[in-house]
ZADOTOR-314220 format. One record per residue (C-alpha): x, y, z. Coordinates in Angstrom, 2 decimals, padded with zeros to 5 digits, m for minus. Each point is the difference from the previous one (the first is absolute). Layout:
{{X; Y; Z}}
...
END
This chain:
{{000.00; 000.00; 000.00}}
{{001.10; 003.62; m000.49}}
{{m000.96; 003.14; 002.08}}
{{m002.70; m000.29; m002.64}}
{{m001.52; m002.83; m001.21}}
{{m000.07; m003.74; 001.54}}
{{m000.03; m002.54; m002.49}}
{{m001.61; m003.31; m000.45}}
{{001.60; m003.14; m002.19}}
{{m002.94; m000.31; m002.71}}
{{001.82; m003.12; m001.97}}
{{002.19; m000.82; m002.51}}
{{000.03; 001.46; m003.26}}
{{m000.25; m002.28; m002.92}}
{{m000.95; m002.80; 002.47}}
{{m002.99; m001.71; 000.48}}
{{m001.70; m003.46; 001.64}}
{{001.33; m003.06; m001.65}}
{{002.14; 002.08; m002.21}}
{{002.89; m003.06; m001.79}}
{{003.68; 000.89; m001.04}}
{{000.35; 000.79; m003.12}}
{{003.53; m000.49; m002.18}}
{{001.20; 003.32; 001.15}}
{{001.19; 001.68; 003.22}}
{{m003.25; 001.40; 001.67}}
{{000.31; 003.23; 002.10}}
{{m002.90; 000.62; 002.32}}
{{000.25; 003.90; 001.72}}
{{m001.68; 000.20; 003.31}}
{{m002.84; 002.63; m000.63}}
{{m000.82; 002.51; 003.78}}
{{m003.92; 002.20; 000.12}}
{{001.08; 003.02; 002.31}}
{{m001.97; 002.16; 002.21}}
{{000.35; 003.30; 000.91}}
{{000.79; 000.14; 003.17}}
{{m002.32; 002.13; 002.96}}
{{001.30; 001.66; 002.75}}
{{m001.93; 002.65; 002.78}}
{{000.61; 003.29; 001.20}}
{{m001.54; 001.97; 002.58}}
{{m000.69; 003.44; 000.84}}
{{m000.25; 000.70; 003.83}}
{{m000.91; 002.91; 002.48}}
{{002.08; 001.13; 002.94}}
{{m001.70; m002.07; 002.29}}
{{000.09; m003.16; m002.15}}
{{m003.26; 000.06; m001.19}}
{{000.34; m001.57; m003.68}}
{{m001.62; 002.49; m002.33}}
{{000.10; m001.91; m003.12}}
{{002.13; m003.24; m000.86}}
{{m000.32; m001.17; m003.36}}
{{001.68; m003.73; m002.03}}
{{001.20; 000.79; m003.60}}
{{002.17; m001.55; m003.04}}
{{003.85; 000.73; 000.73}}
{{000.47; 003.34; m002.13}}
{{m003.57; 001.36; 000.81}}
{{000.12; 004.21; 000.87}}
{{m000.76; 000.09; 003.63}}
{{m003.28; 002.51; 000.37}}
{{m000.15; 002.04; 003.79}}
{{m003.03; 000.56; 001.91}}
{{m001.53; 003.39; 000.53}}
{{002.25; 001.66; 002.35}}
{{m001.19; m000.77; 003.54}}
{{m000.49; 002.40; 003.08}}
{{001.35; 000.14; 003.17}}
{{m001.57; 001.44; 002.96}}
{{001.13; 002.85; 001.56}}
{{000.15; 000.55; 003.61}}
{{000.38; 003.42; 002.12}}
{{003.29; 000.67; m000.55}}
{{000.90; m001.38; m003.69}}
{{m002.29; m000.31; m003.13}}
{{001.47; m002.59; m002.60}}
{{000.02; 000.47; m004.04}}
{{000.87; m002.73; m002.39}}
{{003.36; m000.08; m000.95}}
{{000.02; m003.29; m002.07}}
{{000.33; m003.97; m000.26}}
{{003.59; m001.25; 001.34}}
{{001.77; m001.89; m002.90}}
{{m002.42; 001.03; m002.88}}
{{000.51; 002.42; m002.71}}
{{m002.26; 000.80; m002.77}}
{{m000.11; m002.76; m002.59}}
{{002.06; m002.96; 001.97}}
{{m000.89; m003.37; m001.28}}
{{m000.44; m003.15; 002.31}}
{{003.10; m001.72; 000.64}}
{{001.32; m003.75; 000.68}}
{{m001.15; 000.61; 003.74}}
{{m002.54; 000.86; 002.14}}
{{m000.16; 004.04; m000.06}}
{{m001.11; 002.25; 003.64}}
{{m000.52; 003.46; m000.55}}
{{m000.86; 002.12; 002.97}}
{{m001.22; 003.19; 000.44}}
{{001.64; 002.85; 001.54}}
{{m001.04; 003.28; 001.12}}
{{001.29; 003.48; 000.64}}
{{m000.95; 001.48; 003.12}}
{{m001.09; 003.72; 000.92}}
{{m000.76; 001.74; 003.21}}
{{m003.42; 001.26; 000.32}}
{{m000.92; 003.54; 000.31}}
{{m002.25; 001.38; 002.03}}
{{m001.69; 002.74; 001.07}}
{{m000.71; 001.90; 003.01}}
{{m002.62; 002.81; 000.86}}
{{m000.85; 002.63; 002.58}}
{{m003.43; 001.42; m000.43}}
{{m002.00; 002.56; 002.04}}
{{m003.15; m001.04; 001.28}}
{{m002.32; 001.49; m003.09}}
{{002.57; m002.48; m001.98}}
{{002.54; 003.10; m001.51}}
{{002.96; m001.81; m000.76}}
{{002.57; 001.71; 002.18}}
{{003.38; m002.28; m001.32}}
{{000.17; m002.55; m002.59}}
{{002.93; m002.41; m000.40}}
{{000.55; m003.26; m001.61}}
{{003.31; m001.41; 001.04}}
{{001.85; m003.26; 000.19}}
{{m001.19; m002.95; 002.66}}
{{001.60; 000.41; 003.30}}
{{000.41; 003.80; m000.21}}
{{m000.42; 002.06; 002.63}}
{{m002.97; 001.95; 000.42}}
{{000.26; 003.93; 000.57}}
{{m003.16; 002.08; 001.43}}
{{m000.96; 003.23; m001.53}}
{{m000.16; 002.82; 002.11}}
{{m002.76; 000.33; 002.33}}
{{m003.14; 001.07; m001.66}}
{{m002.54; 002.53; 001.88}}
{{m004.26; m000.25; m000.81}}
{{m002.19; 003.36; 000.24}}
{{m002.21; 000.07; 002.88}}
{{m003.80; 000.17; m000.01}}
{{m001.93; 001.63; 002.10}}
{{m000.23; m002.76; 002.20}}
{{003.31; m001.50; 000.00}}
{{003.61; 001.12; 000.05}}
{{002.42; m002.57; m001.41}}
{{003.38; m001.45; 000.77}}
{{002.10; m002.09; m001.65}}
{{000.45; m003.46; 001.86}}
{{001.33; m002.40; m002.53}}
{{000.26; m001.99; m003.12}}
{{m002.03; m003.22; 000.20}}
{{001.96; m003.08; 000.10}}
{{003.48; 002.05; m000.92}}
{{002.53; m000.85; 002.93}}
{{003.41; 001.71; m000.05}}
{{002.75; m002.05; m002.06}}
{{m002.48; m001.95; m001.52}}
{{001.47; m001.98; m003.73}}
{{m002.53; m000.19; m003.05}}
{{m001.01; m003.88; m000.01}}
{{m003.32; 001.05; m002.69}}
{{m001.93; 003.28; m001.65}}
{{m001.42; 001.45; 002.95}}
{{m001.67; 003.21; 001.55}}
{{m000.01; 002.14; 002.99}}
{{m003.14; 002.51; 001.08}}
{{000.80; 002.80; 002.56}}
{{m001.82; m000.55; 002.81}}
{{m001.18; 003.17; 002.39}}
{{m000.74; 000.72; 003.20}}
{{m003.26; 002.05; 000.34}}
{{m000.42; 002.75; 002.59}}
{{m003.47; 000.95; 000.70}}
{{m000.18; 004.08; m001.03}}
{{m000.88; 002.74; 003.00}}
{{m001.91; 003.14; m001.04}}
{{m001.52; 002.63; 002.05}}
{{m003.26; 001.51; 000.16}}
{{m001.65; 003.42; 001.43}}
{{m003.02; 001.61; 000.82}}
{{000.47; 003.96; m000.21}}
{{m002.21; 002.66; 000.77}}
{{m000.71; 003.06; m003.16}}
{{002.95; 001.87; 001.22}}
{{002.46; m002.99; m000.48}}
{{000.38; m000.83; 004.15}}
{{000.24; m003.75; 000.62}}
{{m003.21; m001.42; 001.90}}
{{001.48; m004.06; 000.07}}
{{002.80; m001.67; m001.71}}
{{001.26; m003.14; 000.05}}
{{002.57; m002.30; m002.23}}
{{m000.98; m003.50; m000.90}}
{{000.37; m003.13; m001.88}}
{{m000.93; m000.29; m003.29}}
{{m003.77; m001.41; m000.30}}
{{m001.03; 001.48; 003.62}}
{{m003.40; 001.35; 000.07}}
{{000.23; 003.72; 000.14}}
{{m002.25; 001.22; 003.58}}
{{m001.51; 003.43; 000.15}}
{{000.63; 002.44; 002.68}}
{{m003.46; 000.76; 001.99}}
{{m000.21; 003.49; m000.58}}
{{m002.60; 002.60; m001.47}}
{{001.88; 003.03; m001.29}}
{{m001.34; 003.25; m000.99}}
{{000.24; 002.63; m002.21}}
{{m000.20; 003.83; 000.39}}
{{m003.09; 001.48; m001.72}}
{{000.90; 002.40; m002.47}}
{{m002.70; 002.69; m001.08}}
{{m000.78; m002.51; m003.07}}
{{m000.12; m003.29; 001.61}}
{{m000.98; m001.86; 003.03}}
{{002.31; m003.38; 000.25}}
{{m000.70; m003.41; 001.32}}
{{002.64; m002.54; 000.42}}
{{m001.17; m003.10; m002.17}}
{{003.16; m002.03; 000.07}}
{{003.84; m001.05; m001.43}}
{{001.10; 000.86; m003.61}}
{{001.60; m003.41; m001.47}}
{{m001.45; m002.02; 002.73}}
{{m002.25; m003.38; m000.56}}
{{m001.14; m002.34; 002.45}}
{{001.80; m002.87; 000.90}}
{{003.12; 001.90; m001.98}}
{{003.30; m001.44; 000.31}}
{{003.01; 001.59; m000.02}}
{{002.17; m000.65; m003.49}}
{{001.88; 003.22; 000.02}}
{{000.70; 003.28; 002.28}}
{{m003.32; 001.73; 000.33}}
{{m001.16; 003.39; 001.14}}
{{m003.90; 000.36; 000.61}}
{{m001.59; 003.28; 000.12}}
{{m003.23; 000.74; 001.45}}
{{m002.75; 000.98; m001.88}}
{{m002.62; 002.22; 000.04}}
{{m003.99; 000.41; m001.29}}
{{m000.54; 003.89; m000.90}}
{{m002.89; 001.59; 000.35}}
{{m000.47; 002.85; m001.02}}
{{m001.65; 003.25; 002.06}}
{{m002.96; 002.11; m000.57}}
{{m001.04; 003.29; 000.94}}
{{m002.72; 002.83; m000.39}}
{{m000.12; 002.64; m002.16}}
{{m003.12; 002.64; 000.14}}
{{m000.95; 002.84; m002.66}}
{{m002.06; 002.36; 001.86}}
{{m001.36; 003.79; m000.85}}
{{000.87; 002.88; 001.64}}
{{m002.15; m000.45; 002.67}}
{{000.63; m003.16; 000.52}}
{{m001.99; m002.25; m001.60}}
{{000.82; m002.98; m001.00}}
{{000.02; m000.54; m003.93}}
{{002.03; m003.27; m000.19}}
{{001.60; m002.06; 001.93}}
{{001.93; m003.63; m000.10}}
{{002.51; m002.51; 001.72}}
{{002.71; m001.27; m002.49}}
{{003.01; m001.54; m000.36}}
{{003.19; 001.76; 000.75}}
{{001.10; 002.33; m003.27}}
{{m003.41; m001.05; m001.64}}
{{m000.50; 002.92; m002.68}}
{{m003.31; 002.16; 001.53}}
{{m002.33; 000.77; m002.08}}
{{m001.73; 003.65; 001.12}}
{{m003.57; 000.22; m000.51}}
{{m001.58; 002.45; m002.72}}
{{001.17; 003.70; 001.13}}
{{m002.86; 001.69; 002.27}}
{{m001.51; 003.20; m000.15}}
{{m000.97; 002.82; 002.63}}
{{m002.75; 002.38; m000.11}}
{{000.45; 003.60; m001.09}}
{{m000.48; 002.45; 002.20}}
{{m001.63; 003.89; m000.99}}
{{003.91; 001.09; 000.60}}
{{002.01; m003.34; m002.00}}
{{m000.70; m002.56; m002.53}}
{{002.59; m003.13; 001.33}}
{{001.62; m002.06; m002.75}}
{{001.43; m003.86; 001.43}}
{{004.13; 000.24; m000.55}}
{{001.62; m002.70; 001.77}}
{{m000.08; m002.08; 002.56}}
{{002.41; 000.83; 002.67}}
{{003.10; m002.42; 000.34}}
{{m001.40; m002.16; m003.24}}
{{001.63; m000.48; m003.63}}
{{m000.57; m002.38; m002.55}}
{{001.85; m003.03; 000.08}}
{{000.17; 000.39; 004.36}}
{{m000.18; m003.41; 001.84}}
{{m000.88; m001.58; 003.25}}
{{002.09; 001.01; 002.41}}
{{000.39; m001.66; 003.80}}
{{m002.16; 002.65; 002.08}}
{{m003.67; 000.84; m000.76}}
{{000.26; 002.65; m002.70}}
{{m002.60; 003.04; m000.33}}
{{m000.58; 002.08; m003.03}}
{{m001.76; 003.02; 000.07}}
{{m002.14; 001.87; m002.64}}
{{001.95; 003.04; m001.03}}
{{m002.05; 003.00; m001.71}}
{{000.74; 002.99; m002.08}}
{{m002.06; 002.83; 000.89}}
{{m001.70; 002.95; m002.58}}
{{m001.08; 003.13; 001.35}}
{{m003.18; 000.51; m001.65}}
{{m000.77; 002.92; m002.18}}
{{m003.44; 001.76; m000.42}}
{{m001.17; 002.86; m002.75}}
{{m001.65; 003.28; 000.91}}
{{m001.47; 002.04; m002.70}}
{{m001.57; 003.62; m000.19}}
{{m003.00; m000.18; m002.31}}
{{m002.17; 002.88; m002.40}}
{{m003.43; m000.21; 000.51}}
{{m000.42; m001.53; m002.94}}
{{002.65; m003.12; 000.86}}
{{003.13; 001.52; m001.69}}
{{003.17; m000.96; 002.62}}
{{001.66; 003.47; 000.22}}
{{001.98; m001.70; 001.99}}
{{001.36; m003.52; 000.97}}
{{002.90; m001.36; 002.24}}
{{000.56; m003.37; 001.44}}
{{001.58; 000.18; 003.24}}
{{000.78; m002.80; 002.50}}
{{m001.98; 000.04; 002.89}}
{{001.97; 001.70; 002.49}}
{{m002.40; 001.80; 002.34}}
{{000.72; 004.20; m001.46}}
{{m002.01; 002.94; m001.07}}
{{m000.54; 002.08; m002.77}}
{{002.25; 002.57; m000.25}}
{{m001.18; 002.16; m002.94}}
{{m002.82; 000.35; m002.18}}
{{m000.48; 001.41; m003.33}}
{{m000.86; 003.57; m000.05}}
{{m003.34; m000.56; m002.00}}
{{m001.30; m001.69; 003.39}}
{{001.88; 002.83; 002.01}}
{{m003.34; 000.90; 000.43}}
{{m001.26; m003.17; 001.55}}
{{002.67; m000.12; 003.03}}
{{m002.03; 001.07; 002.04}}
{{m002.78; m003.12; m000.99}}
{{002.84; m002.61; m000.65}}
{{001.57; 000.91; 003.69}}
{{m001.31; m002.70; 001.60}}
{{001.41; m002.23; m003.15}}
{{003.12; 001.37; 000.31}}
{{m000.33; m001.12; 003.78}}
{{m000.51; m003.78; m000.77}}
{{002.72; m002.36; m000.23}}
{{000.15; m001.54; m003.71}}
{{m000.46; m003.41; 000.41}}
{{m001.92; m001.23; m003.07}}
{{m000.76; 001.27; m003.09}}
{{m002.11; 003.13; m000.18}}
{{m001.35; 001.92; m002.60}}
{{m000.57; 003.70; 000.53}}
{{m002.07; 001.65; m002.29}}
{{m000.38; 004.11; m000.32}}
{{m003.74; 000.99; 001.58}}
{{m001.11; 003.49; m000.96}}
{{m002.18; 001.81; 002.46}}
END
């Protein structure tokens, strides 16, 4: 046999059963059938797992597997190198052929993260297993109005600690309930009750009644705290101021006439526009005819004010004027003069009636207080 083929004696050439000699020198050749001979090869993992193992002809080309995987662990992830003792086209040999893999190892990565609470990545790092693990600076959260907050620490982050997987620390805080203050003040800004609590305490109102000075407009009555609700908490500093209902004052105003009669009269509000009534009159009298001109202390437009106010009729006065005439006989004014009727006499009188002086004396005599005709009589 040779590395390839075994062979097998498959007679004598030229010979057969019961074959005689003949008159010559017979030569029978041995004649050999030859097979090709088979031989294995295998293909095996690291751990000796056989991946594929395969008999063939001697001379056959030698076809791999897929490349196999090996798993990594935390340190070390593996990538296939190759098959130990192959190369790309190799034919099987006079032997049994092993071919193992073999892989290339690499040190796993992996990252590390410090977040703030609301998840705000505060420092990112991805760095080689077994590394040592450095903090961020310590971060700070705003305070509420309930809470102030301190940092405390990162949870599950100890000092010196070495990157075994990807992994994240939150900030952790300690909370500190908030303190506020609230106060009760009078108008003027003076502080009736103050007091500093915890956030969330229930806010308690001084007993007190306050008052207010009445002003000529308003009357005040105290009706309780600016800002405040019941069953108010406190969730900040607070001031409460007191407040007050207005209401507002009324007073009396008269119109009256000079002699004191009352024409109109009211109670209103405080700087309520009045309203006078229609403008009176007064009688004449034989010596004046009185016109209405004002009302004394009034003008348009004037309003309520905080006392009882009195208006009084105002009037212009006329003195009156009256006519005397002298008159003919026959009606014909000779003469005419209106004069107002201040008590006087009759000074002259024409010279036609010079000679009725002596009749007209007891005219002359007699105040003028009306009109009066006098007319020439002839005796």
């Amino acid at each position: 046999a040779t590395a390839e083929y075994t062979y097998t004696f498959a007679g004598w050439e030229g010979y057969e059963e019961g074959i005689t000699q003949k008159a010559e020198e017979m030569v029978f050749t041995a004649k050999y059938g030859k097979t090709v001979n088979q031989y294995s090869y295998y293909f095996i993992d690291e751990d000796g797992n056989v991946l594929k193992e395969a008999t063939v002809d001697y001379g056959t080309e030698i076809v791999p597997p897929e490349n196999p995987s090996k798993e990594g662990n935390a340190q070390y992830s593996y990538v296939f190198a190759g098959w130990d003792g192959f190369t790309e086209g190799m034919t099987q040999g006079a032997e049994t052929l092993y071919f193992y893999a073999s892989y290339t190892p690499s040190i796993n990565k992996y990252t590390y993260k410090f977040v703030d609470e609301d998840g705000t990545v505060l420092k990112e790092q991805t760095v080689n297993y077994n590394t040592m693990i450095t903090a961020p600076a310590s971060p700070s959260k705003e305070a509420t109005a309930q809470y102030t907050f301190a940092f405390s620490k990162w949870d599950g982050f100890t000092l010196g600690m070495k990157i075994k997987e990807d992994v994240t620390f939150t900030a952790v805080y300690d909370a500190t309930v908030n303190q506020y203050t609230y106060k009760f003040v009078d108008e003027k800004g003076a502080v009736i009750e103050e007091k500093t609590a915890d956030y969330g305490t229930t806010i308690v109102v001084p007993y007190v009644i306050l008052t207010k000075d009445t002003t000529d407009k308003y009357t005040y009555t105290f009706s309780g705290w600016s800002g405040y609700e019941d069953e108010m908490i406190l969730t900040e500093n607070i001031t409460f101021t007191p407040i007050f209902n207005s209401t507002i004052n009324q007073y009396s105003y008269k119109f009256v006439d000079e002699d004191g009669t009352v024409l109109k009269e009211g109670t209103v509000d405080y700087d309520t526009v009045l309203v006078p009534p229609a403008n009176p009159t007064k009688s004449a009298t034989q010596q004046y005819t009185y016109t209405f001109a004002a009302w004394d202390g009034y003008y348009d437009g004037i309003t309520q004010k905080a006392e009882t106010m009195i208006f009084t009729a105002k009037y212009n006065a006329t003195v009156n004027q009256y006519t005397y005439k002298f008159l003919d006989e026959d009606g014909t004014t000779l003469k005419e003069k209106r004069k107002k009727p201040m008590p006087q006499r009759l000074k002259s009188l024409p010279k036609w009636v010079e000679k009725l002086r002596l009749s007209l004396k007891q005219a002359v005599q007699t105040p003028v207080k009306s009109g009066r005709d006098i007319q020439r009589e002839w005796k």
